[in-house]
BASE-7564 format. One record per residue (C-alpha): residue number from 1; chain; x, z, y. Coordinates in pm, 1 decimal, decimal comma. Layout:
// residues N
    k  c        px        pz        py
  NUM  A         X         Z         Y
...
***
This chain:
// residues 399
    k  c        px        pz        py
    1  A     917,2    3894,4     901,4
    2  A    1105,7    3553,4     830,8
    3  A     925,6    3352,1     654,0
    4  A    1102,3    3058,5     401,7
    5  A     827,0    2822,7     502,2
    6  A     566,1    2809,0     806,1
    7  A     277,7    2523,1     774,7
    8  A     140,5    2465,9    1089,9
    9  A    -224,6    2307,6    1072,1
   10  A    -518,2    2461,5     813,7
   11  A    -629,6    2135,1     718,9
   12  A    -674,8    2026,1     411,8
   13  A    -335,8    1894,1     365,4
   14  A    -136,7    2185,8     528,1
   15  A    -322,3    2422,5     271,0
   16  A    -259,0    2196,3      10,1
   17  A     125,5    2188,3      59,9
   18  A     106,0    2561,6      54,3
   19  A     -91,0    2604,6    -257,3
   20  A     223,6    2398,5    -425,6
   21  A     438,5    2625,0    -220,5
   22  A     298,9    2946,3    -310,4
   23  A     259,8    2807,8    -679,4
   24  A     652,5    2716,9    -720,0
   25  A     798,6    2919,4    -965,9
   26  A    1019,1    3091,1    -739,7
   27  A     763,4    3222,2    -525,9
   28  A     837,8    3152,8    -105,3
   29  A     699,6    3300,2     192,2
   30  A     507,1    3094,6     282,6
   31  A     263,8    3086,5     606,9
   32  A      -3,6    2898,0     725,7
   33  A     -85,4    2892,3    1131,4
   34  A    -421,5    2728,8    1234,9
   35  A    -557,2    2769,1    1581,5
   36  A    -884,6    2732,4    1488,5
   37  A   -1080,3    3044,9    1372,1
   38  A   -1162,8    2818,9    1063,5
   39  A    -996,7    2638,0     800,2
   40  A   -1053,3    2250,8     757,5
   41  A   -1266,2    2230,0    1149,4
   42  A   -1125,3    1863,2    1254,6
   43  A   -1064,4    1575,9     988,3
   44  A   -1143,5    1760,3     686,8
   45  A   -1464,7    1931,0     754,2
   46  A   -1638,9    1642,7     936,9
   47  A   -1505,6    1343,2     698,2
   48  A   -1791,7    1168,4     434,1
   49  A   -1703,6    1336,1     156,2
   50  A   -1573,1    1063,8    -106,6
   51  A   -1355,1    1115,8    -355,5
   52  A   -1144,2     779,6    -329,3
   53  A   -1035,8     605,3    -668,0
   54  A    -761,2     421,9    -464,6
   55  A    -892,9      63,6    -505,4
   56  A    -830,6     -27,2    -133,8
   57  A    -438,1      57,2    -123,1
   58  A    -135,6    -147,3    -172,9
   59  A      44,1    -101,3    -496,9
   60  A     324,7      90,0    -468,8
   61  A     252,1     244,3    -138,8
   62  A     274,0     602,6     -73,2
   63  A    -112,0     579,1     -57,4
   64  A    -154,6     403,1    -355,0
   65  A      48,2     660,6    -563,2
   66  A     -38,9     974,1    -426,2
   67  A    -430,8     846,1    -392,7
   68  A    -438,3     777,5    -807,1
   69  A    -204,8    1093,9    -832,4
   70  A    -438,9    1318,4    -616,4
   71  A    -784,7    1187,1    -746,2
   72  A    -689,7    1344,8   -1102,6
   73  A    -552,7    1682,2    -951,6
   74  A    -845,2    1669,4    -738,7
   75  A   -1111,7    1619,2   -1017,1
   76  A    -921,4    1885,5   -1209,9
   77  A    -869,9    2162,4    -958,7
   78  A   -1270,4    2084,4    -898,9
   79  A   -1324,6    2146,2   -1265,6
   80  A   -1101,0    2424,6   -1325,2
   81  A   -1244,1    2625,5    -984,1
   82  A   -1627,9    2535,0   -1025,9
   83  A   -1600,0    2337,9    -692,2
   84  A   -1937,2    2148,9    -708,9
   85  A   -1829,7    1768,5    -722,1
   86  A   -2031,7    1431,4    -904,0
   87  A   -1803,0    1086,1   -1012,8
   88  A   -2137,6     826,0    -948,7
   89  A   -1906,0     547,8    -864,6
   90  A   -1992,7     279,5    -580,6
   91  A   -2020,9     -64,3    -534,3
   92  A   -1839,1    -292,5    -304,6
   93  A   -2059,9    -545,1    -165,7
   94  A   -1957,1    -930,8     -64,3
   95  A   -2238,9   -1074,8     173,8
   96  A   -2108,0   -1377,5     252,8
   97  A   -1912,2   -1664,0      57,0
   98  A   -1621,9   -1624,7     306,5
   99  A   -1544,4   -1237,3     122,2
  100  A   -1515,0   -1361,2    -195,4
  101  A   -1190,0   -1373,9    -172,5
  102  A   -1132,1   -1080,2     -13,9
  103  A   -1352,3    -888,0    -222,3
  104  A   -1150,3   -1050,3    -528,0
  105  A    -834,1    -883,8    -418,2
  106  A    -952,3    -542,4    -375,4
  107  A   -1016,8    -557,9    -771,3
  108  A    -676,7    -687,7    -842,3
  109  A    -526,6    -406,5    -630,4
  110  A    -758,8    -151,7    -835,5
  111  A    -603,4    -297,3   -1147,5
  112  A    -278,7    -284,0   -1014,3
  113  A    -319,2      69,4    -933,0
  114  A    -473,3     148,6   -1273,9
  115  A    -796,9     180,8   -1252,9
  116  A    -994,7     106,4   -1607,6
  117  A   -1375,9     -12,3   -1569,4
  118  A   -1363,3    -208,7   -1317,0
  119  A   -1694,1    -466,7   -1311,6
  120  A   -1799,4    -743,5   -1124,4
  121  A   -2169,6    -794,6   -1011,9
  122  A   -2317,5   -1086,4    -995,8
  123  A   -2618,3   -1113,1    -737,1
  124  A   -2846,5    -995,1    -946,1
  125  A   -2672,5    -711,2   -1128,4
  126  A   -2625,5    -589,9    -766,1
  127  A   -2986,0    -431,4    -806,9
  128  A   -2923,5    -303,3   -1125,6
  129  A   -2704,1     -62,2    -961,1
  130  A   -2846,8      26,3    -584,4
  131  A   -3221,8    -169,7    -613,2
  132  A   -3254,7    -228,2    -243,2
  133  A   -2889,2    -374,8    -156,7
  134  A   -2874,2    -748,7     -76,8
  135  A   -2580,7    -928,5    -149,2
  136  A   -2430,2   -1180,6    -326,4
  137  A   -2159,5   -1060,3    -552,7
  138  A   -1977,9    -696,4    -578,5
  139  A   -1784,4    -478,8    -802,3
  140  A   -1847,5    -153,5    -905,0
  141  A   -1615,4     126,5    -880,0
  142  A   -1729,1     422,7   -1165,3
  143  A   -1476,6     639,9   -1057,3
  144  A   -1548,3     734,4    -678,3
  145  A   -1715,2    1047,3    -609,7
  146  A   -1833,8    1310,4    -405,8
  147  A   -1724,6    1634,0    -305,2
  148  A   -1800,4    1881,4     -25,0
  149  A   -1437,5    1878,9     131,1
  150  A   -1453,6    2202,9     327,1
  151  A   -1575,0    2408,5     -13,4
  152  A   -1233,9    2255,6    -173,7
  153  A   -1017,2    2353,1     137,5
  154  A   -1188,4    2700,8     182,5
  155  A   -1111,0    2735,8    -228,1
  156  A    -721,5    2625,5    -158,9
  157  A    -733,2    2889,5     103,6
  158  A    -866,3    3146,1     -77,4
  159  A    -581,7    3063,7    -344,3
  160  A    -315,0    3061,4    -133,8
  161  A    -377,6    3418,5      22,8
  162  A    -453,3    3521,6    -360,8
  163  A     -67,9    3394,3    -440,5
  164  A      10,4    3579,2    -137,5
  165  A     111,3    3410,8      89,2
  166  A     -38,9    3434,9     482,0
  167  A    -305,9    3240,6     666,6
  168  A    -344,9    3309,3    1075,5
  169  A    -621,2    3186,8    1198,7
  170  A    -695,5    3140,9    1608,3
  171  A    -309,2    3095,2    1649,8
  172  A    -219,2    2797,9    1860,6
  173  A     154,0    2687,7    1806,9
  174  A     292,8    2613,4    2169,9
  175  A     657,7    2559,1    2126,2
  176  A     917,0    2551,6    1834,9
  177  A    1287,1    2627,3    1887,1
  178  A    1582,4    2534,5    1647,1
  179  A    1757,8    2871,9    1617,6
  180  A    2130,2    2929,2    1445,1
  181  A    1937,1    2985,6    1106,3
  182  A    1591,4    2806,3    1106,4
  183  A    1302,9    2792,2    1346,4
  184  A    1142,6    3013,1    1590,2
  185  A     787,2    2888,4    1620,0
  186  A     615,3    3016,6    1920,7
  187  A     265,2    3055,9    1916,4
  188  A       6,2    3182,3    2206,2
  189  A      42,8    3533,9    2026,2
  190  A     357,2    3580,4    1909,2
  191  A     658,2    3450,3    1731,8
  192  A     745,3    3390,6    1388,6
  193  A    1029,5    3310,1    1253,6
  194  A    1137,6    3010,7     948,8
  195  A    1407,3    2808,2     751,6
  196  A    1205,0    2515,5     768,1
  197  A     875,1    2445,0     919,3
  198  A     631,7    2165,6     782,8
  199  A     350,8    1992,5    1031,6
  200  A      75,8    1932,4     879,5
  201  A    -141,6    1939,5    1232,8
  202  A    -330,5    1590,3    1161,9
  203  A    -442,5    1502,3    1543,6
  204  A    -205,6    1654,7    1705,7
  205  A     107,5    1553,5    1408,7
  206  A     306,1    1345,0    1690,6
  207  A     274,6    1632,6    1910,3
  208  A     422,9    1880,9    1703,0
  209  A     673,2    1652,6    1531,0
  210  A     802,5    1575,3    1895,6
  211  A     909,0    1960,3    1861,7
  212  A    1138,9    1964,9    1620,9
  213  A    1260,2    1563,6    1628,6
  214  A    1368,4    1360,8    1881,4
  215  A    1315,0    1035,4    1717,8
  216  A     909,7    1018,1    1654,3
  217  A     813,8     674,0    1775,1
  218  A     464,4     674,1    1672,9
  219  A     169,9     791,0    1866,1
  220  A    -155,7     929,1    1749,4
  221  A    -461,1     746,9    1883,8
  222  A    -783,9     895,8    1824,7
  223  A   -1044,1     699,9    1641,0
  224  A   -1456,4     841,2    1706,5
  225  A   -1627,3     714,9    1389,9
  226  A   -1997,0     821,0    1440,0
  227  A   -2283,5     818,9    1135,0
  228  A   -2675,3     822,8    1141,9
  229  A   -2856,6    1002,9     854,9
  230  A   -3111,3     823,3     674,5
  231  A   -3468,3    1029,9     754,8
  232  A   -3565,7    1220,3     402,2
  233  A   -3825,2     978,5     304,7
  234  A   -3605,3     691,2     329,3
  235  A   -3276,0     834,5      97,3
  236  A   -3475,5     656,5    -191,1
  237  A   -3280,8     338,3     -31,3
  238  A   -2971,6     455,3    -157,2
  239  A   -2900,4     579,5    -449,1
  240  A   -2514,3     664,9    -438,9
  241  A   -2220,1     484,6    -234,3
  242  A   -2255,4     126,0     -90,4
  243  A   -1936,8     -39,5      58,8
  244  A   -1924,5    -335,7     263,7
  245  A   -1623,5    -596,0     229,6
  246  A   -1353,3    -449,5     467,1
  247  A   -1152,7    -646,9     702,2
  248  A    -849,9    -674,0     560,5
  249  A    -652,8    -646,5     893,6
  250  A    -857,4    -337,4    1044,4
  251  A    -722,1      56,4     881,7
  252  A   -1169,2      73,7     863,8
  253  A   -1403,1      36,1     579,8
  254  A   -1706,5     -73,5     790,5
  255  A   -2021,7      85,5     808,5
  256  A   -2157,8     202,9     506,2
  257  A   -2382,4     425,5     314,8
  258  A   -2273,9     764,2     133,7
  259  A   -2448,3    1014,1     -35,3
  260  A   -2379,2    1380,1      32,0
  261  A   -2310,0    1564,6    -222,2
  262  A   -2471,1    1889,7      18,9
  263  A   -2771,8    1686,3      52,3
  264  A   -2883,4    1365,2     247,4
  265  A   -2769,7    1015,4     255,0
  266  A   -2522,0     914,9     592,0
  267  A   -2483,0     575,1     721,2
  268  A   -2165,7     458,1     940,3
  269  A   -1905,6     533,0    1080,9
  270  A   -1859,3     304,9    1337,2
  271  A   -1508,8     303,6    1467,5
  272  A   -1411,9     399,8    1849,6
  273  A   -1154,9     526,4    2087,3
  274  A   -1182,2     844,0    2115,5
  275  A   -1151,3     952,0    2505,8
  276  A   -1012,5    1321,0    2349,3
  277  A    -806,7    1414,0    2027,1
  278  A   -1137,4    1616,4    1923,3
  279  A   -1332,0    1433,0    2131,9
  280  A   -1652,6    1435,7    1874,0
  281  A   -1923,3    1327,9    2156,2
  282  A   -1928,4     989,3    2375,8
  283  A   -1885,2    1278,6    2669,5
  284  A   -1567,9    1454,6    2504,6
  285  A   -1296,3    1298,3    2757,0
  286  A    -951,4    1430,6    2817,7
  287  A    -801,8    1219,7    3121,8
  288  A    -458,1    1279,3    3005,6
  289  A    -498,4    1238,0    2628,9
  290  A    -678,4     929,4    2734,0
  291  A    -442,7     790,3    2950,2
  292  A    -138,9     908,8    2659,8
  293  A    -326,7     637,6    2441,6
  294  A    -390,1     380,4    2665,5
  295  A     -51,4     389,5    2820,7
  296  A     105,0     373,0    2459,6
  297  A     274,8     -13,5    2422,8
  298  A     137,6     -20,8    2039,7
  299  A    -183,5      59,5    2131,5
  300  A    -180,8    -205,1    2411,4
  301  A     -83,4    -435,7    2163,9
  302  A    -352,4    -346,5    1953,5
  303  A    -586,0    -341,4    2203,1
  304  A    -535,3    -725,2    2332,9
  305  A    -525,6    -832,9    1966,8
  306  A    -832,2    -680,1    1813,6
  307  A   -1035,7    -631,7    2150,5
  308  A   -1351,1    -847,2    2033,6
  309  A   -1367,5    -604,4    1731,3
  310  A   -1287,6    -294,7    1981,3
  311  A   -1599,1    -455,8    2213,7
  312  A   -1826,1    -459,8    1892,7
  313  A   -1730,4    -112,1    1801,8
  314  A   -1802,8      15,2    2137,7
  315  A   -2115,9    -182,1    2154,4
  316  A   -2268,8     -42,1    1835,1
  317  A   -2175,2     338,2    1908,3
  318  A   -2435,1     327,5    2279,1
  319  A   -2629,0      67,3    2091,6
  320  A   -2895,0     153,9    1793,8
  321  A   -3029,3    -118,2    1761,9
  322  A   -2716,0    -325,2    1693,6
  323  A   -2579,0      -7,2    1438,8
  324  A   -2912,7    -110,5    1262,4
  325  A   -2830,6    -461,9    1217,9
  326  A   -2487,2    -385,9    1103,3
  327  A   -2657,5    -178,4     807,1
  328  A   -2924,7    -404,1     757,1
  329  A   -2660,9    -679,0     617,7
  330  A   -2661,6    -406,6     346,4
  331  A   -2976,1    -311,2     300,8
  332  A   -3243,3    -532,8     500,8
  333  A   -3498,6    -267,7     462,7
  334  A   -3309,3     -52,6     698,7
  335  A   -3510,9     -39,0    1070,8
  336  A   -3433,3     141,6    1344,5
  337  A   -3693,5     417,4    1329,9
  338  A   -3521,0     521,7     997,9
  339  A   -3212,5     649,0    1102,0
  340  A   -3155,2    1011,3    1285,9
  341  A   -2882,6    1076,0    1514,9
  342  A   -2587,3    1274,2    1248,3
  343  A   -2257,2    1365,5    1281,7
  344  A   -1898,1    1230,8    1385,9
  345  A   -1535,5    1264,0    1300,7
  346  A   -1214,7    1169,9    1424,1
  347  A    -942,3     958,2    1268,0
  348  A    -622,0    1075,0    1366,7
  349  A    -429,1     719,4    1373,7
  350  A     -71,1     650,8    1414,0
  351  A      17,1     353,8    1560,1
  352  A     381,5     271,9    1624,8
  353  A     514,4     115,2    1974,5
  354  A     520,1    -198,8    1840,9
  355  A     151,7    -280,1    1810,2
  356  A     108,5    -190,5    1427,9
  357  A    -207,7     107,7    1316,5
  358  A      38,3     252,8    1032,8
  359  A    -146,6     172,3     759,4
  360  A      33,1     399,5     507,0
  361  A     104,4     803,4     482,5
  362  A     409,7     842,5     748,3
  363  A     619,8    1184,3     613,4
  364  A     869,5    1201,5     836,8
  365  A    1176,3    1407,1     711,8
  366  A    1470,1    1589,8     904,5
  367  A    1693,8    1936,2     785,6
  368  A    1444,0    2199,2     722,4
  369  A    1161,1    2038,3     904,8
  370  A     933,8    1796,3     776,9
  371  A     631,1    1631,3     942,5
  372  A     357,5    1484,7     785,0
  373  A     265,5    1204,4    1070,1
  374  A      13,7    1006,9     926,0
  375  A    -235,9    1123,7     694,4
  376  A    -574,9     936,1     747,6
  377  A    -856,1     874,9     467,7
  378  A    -781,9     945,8     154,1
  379  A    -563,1    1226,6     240,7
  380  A    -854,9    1455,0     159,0
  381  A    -850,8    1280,1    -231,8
  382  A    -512,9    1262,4    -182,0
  383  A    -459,3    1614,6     -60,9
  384  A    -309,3    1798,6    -347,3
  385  A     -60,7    1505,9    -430,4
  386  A      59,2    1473,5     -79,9
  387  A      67,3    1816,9     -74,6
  388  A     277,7    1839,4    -387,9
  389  A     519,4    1541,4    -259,1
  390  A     570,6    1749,4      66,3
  391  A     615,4    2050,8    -128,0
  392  A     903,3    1908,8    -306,6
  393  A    1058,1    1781,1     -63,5
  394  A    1076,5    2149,2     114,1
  395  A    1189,9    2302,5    -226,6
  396  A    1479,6    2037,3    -272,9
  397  A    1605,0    2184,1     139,8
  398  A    1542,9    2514,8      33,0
  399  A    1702,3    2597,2    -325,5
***
């Protein structure tokens, strides 16, 4: 069979942009190759959880837009298909005089980007909100939420194959060759055949995009971000979603506390190099994935310019003690003997060979192939707007 459309990567954007696909009112064939055996395994099923209101992003950027655009698709979809999800807003905590600026331009950026209801805390409305947070001024966010991200990308999934299109699962795309009409894409089992193919592989985007374009000057570089789990006698700390200040010039949010909406309150992440692409453990090392990233001029550059932070990172990920402290600026209560070892993801990061982490969504458009390059946090809130953007994008090549 020919298909009009393969998607290669079951993530949660990849099924996304064929839900739109499959939903366009002239239907397309449409398929979907993951090598996993599992939909949403890498980014998506190990992320926190949030549903982002977009109060972080520039106006105007393509994270911005499709961040506002995707939170109300996403609440609806949740709404409309009983996905189990809960809007009990954060707060955004300023410890120190010297974020008071900074936290006073993340509120003009959620105004910028529309959000209504906005409020500032003053110290001591901070406890009206999470009783145990120290602090000396926030805002609070009411329309951040939580979701269980692989329930909404096994739900797209289950749509898609409803609509009719195809999903292959344990399929590993290996090669993909322009043809005189459209693609062959070449997988460990077979081949398929497309007009236009759309990579949607998260940490392995560059790779794939490097199949079907010759001019992809970005690298991914892997970023470990690791959590603890508050033990179940002290989740009483936290009573929904505590943000620190960010640093304005790091793609992070800093360690912070979420609750789950399956159950159970994380702390972190923490922010590392990754020694693998899906390298989930300190032990998870790839030499020559490793040496790709190290070897990469951007990341060199990034590297020499934010090494103290990279040292602190590092230091806090073999150190619990110092992950502790890092928390306790949040919540003094915090001690050591609270937290249990939980989780990681990773961050698939572009970074371009000039030094910068791509802070934006990176969509990368050619004839009849289109590669989705950079899709970090909050692709997942995002995920049906991106998807829908990509979507349209295909439909305009295809007629």
């Amino acid at each position: 069979m020919k298909y009009d459309c393969i998607i290669v990567g079951g993530g949660i954007v990849g099924l996304a942009t064929a839900l739109e696909l499959s939903s366009a009112p002239h239907h397309k064939k449409v398929l979907v190759i993951e090598k996993e055996s599992e939909v949403a395994k890498h980014q998506t099923g190990n992320n926190s959880g949030v549903i982002h209101s977009g109060i972080y992003y520039k106006p105007g950027s393509l994270k911005a837009h499709n961040c506002i655009d995707g939170y109300k698709r996403l609440v609806d979809f949740c709404r409309t298909h009983e996905v189990p999800f809960e809007l009990c807003g954060k707060i955004i905590v300023a410890t120190e005089e010297k974020e008071l600026q900074a936290l006073q331009n993340i509120a003009d950026r959620g105004v910028a980007n529309g959000l209504g209801g906005l409020k500032h805390l003053r110290q001591e409305e901070l406890k009206e909100y999470e009783p145990h947070v120290a602090g000396i001024a926030g805002i609070f966010v009411p329309q951040t939420g939580i979701v269980d991200y692989k329930v909404v990308a096994e739900k797209y999934a289950w749509l898609i194959q409803n609509q009719g299109s195809l999903l292959q699962l344990s399929e590993k795309v290996i090669d993909i060759k322009k043809g005189s009409v459209g693609y062959e894409v070449i997988t460990d089992k077979q081949t398929h055949l497309a007009e236009m193919v759309i990579n949607c592989a998260g940490l392995y985007s560059d790779k794939v995009a490097q199949l079907t374009s010759d001019d992809v000057d970005v690298k991914i570089i892997p970023f470990r971000g690791e959590y603890y789990k508050l033990k179940k006698e002290k989740e009483y700390l936290v009573k929904n979603l505590i943000y620190p200040v960010p640093d304005p010039n790091f793609p992070f949010l800093g360690v912070h506390f979420t609750r789950m909406k399956k159950g159970g309150v994380e702390a972190g992440p923490n922010a590392v190099l990754a020694f693998r692409r899906e390298g989930y453990k300190k032990t998870d090392i790839h030499l020559g994935e490793l040496a790709e990233s190290l070897a990469w001029p951007g990341f060199q550059k990034v590297m020499g310019k934010y090494w103290r932070t990279g040292l602190s990172e590092m230091y806090r990920s073999f150190s619990k003690a110092a992950f502790t402290k890092a928390l306790q600026k949040l919540i003094p209560e915090i001690q050591e003997e609270d937290l249990v070892e939980g989780g990681a993801g990773v961050r698939a990061q572009a970074c371009d060979r000039t030094g910068g982490l791509v802070d934006d969504f990176l969509i990368l458009e050619k004839e009849k192939a289109i590669n989705v390059c950079n899709a970090p946090s909050p692709a997942a809130t995002s995920s049906l707007s991106i998807g829908h953007t990509v979507a349209q994008k295909a439909l305009q090549q295809l007629g």
